[in-house]
C-alpha positions in Angstrom: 80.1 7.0 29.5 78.2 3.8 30.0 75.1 5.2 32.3 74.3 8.2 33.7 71.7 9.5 36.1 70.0 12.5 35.4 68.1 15.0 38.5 65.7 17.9 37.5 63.6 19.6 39.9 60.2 21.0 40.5 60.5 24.6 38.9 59.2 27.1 37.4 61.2 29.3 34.7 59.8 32.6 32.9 62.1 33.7 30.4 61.9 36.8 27.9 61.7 40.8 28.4 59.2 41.8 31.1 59.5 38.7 32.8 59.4 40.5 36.2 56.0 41.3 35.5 54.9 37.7 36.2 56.2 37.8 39.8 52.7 39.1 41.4 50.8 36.5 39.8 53.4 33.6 40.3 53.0 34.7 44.2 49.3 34.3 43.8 49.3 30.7 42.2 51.8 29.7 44.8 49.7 31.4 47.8 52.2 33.4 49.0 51.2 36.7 50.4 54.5 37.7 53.0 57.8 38.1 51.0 60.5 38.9 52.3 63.1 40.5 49.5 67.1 40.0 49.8 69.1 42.1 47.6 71.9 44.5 47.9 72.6 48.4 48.1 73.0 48.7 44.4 69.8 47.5 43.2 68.0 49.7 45.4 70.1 52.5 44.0 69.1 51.6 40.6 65.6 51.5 41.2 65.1 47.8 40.6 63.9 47.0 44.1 61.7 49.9 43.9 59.4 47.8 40.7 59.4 44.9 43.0 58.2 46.9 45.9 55.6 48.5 43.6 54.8 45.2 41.8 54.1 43.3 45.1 53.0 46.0 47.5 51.5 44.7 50.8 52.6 41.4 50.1 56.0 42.1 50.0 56.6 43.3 53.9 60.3 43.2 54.3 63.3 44.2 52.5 67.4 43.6 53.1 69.3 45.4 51.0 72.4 44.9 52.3 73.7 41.7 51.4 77.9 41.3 50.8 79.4 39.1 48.9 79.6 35.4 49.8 76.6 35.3 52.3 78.5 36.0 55.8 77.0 34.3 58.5 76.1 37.4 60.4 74.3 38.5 57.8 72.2 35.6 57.8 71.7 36.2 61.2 70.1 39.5 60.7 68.1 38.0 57.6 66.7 34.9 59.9 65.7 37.6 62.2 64.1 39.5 60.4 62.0 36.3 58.7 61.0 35.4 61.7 59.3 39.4 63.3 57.6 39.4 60.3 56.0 35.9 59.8 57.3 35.5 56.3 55.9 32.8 53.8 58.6 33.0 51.1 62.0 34.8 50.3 62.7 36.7 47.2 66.2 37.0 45.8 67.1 39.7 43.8 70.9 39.9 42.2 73.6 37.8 41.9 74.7 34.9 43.5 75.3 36.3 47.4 71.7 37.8 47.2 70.1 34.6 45.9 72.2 32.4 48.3 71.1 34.6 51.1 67.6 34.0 50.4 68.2 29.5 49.5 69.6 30.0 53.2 67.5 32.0 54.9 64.7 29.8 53.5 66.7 26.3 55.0 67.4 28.1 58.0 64.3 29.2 58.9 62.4 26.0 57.8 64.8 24.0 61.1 63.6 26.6 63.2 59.9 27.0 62.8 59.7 23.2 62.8 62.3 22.4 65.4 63.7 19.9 63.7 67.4 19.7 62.9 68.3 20.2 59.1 67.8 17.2 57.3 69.1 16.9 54.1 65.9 16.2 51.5 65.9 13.0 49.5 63.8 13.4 46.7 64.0 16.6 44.3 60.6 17.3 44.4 60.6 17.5 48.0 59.0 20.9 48.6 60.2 23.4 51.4 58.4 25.4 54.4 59.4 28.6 52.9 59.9 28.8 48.9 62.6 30.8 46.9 62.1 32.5 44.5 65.0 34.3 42.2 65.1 37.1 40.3 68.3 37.2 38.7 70.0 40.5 37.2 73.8 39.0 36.8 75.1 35.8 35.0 75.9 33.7 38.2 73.8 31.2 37.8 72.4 30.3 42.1 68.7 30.9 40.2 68.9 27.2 39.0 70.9 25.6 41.8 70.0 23.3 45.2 73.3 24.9 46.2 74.1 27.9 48.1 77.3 28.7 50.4 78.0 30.6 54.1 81.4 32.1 54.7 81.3 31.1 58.3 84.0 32.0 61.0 86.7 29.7 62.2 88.1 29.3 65.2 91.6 29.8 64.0 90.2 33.6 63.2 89.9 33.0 59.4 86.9 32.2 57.6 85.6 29.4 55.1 82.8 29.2 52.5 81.0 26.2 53.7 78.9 24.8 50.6 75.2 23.2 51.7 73.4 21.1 49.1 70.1 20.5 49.6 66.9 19.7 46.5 64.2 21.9 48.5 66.2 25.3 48.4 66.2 24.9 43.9 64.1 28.3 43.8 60.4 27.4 42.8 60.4 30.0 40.1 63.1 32.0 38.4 62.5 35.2 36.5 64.7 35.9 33.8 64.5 39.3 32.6 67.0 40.4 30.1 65.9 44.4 30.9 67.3 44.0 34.3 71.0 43.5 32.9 70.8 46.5 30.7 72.2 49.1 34.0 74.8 45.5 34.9 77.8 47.8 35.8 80.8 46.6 33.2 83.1 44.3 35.7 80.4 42.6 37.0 79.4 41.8 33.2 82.6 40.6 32.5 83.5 38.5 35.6 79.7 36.7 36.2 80.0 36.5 32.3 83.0 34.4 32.9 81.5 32.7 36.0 78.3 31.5 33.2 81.5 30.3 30.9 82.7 28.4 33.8 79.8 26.2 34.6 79.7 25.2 30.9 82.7 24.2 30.4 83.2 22.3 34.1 80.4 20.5 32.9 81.7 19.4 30.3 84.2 17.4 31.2 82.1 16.7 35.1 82.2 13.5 36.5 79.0 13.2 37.0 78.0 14.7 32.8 75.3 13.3 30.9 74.1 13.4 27.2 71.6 16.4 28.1 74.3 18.6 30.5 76.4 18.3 27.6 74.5 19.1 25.0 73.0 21.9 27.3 76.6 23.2 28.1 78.3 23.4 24.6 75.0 25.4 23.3 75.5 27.9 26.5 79.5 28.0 25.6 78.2 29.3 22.4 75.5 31.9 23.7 78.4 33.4 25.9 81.1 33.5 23.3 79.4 35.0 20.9 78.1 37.6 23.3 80.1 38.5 26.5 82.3 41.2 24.6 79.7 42.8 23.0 77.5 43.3 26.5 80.5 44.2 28.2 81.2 47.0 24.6 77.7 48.0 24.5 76.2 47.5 27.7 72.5 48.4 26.2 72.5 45.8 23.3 69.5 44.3 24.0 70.5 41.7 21.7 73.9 40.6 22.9 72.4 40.7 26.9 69.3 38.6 25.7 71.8 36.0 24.2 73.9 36.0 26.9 71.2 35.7 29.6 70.2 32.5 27.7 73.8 31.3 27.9 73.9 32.0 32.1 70.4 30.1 32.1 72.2 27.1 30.2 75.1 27.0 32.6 73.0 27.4 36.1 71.0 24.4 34.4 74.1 22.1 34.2 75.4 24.1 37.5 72.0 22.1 39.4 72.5 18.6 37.7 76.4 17.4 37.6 79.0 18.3 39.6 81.8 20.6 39.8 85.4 20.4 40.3 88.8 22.6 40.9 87.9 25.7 39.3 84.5 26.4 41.4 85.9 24.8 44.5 89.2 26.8 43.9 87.2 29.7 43.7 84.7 29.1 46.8 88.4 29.0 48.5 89.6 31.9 47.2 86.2 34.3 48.5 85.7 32.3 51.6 89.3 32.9 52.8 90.6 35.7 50.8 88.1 37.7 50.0 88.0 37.6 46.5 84.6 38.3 44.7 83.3 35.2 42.7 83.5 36.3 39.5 86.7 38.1 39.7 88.0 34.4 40.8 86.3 32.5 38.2 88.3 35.2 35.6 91.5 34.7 37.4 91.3 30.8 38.0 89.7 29.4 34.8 92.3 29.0 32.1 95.1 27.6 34.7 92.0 25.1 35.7 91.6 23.8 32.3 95.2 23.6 32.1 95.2 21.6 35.2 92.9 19.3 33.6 93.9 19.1 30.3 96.3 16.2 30.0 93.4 13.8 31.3 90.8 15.5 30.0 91.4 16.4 26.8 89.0 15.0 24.6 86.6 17.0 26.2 88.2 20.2 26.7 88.7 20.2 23.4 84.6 19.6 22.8 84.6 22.5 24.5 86.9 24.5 22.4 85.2 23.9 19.8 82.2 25.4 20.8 83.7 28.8 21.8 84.7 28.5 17.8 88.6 27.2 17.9 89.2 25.4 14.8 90.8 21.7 15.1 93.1 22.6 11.9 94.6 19.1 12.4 95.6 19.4 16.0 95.3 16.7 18.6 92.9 16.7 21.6 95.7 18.0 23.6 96.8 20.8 21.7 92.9 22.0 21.1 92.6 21.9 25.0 95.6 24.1 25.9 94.2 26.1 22.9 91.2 26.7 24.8 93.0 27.2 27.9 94.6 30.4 25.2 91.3 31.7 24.2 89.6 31.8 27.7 92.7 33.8 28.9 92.8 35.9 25.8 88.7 35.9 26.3 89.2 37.7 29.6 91.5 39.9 28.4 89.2 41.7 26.4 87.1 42.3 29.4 89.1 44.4 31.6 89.1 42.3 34.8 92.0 41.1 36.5 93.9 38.0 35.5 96.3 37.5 38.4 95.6 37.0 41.9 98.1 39.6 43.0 96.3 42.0 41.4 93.7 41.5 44.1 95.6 41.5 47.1 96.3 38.0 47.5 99.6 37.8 49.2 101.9 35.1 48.1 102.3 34.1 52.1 98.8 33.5 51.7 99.3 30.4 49.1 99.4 27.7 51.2 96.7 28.0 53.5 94.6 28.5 50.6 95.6 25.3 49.4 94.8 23.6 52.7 91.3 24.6 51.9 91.4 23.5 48.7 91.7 19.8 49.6 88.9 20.3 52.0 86.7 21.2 49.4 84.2 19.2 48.1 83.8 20.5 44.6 87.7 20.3 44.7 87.8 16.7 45.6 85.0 15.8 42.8 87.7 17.0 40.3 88.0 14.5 37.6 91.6 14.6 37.8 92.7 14.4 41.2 93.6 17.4 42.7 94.9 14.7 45.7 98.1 17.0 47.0 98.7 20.3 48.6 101.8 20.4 45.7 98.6 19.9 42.9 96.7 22.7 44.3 99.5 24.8 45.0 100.4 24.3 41.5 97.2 25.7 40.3 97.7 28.6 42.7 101.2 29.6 41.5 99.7 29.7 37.9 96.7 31.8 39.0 99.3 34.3 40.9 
């Protein structure tokens, strides 16, 4: 690595238990006095969007809390119009990664229309939007960090594709990190975002675009997750373990915002965009045939990686430590009760090569270190995963 460029963004990060309590006084300093909250069914359920509601009050003065997995463009449809009957100055998400990328978009989205002018892409990342977001996260999928969000749009074939928008302004302006939000995270959905965090520290890793700090960054948040996924998925009220591992999401949505991925996250927008699959249930399935994928070229720093998850080198070569990690994530996921194959999700075997038509249109795909340049590479990938 000869140079590097490295992008950070105008944000604010609160960090610790009882975080949430800041929201009503960030909305202040940022003069924001008409929220809009997207969130999902579950949350209201749980009572979580009931202490934003009571935390905000007038200033919060609509809610949707029906958002589905992988932001559906009639969804956003319904979200832009609500935004726009009740005038609102900012957009709260409250969840994972659908809700949060349902509020990045409806935040773009409304920003074109209001100004009537045609989404242009911001150049600087401390360009500053119309309507600011502002995440609340309660899973370990990392959108709170990210100028990234995706739409699962219709196609006119009849089949739909996640269509990844990358913008500085839609990086939410604060992020609340509240560990006591994840104590009530449902089992699967600790174990598959878990391995989502994982994945964004390792892909960094070994990114093409990875720098001195998103490494450094990374391995410290592969150690975070390691050494406590199992027990928050064990002991689900471990205040502890879900602390640790909340710091270990936070490291990997940092290196999520500032290099780039490659096959595994574009492999897995594929596989919820045209099959359905919920994203962390595809980052459990596809991660240790990714790494496999890459290890032959990329050894030297799968193997950094392996290390941090704790593998001992015991006189093996780079190679050998990177298909050992390829092992351990596997056997990592295993412990966690999620599914490891993509048949045990539905995923025909007809369906196979369409998905890997997708996967050579995909961006993150194509930024793969290793060329993922064939539909035989990606369908190689695919036939592992199945």
């Amino acid at each position: 690595m000869n140079g590097y460029q490295v992008v950070t963004y105008a944000q604010r990060v609160v960090f610790g238990a009882g975080a949430l309590d800041n929201l009503p006084d960030a909305l202040a300093d940022f003069g924001l006095k008409r929220a809009m909250l997207c969130t999902t069914p579950h949350l209201t359920a749980n009572g979580h969007v009931a202490r934003v509601q009571a935390l905000l009050g007038d200033h919060l003065v609509v809610v949707f809390d029906q958002v589905e997995p992988h932001v559906p463009d009639y969804q956003l449809e319904e979200c832009l119009a609500l935004a726009e009957k009740y005038n609102i100055d900012s957009v709260i998400g409250l969840g994972g990664g659908s809700p949060i990328g349902m509020a990045k978009a409806v935040s773009l989205e409304l920003e074109a229309r209001r100004t009537g002018v045609a989404r242009v892409v911001s150049k600087h990342p401390n360009d500053q939007p119309l309507i600011p977001t502002i995440a609340i996260p309660t899973t370990y999928a990392g959108s709170e960090m990210t100028p990234v969000y995706g739409v699962t749009r219709a196609q006119p074939d009849g089949s739909t594709r996640k269509v990844t928008v990358r913008d500085h302004k839609i990086t939410p302006k604060l992020t609340l990190y509240d560990p006591l939000l994840t104590l009530n995270l449902p089992p699967s959905l600790t174990a598959s975002t878990g391995i989502n965090a994982l994945a964004h520290c390792i892909e960094s890793v070994y990114s093409a675009t990875r720098n001195p700090l998103s490494t450094a960054t990374a391995l410290l948040g592969i150690r975070y997750i390691t050494a406590s996924l199992v027990r928050c998925f064990r002991e689900p009220e471990n205040m502890e373990a879900r602390t640790l591992m909340f710091m270990g999401a936070h490291m990997g949505g940092t290196c999520l915002s500032s290099v780039l991925m490659g096959v595994h996250h574009g492999t897995c927008h594929v596989l919820g965009g045209t099959a359905g699959v919920p994203h962390g249930i595809a980052n459990s399935i596809v991660l240790p045939h990714a790494i496999r994928y890459n290890a032959d070229q990329l050894a030297d720093l799968i193997a950094m990686a392996g290390e941090a998850m704790g593998i001992v080198r015991d006189g093996r070569t780079d190679l050998e430590l990177a298909e050992a990690t390829a092992d351990s994530v596997y056997l990592l996921v295993s412990q966690l009760d999620v599914p490891q194959h993509l048949q045990e999700v539905g995923v025909p075997e007809s369906l196979l090569p369409k998905l890997a038509e997708n996967m050579l249109k995909s961006s993150a795909v194509q930024d793969n270190p290793k060329p993922v340049a064939t539909l035989e590479d990606a369908m190689s990938i695919l036939r592992a995963a199945w």
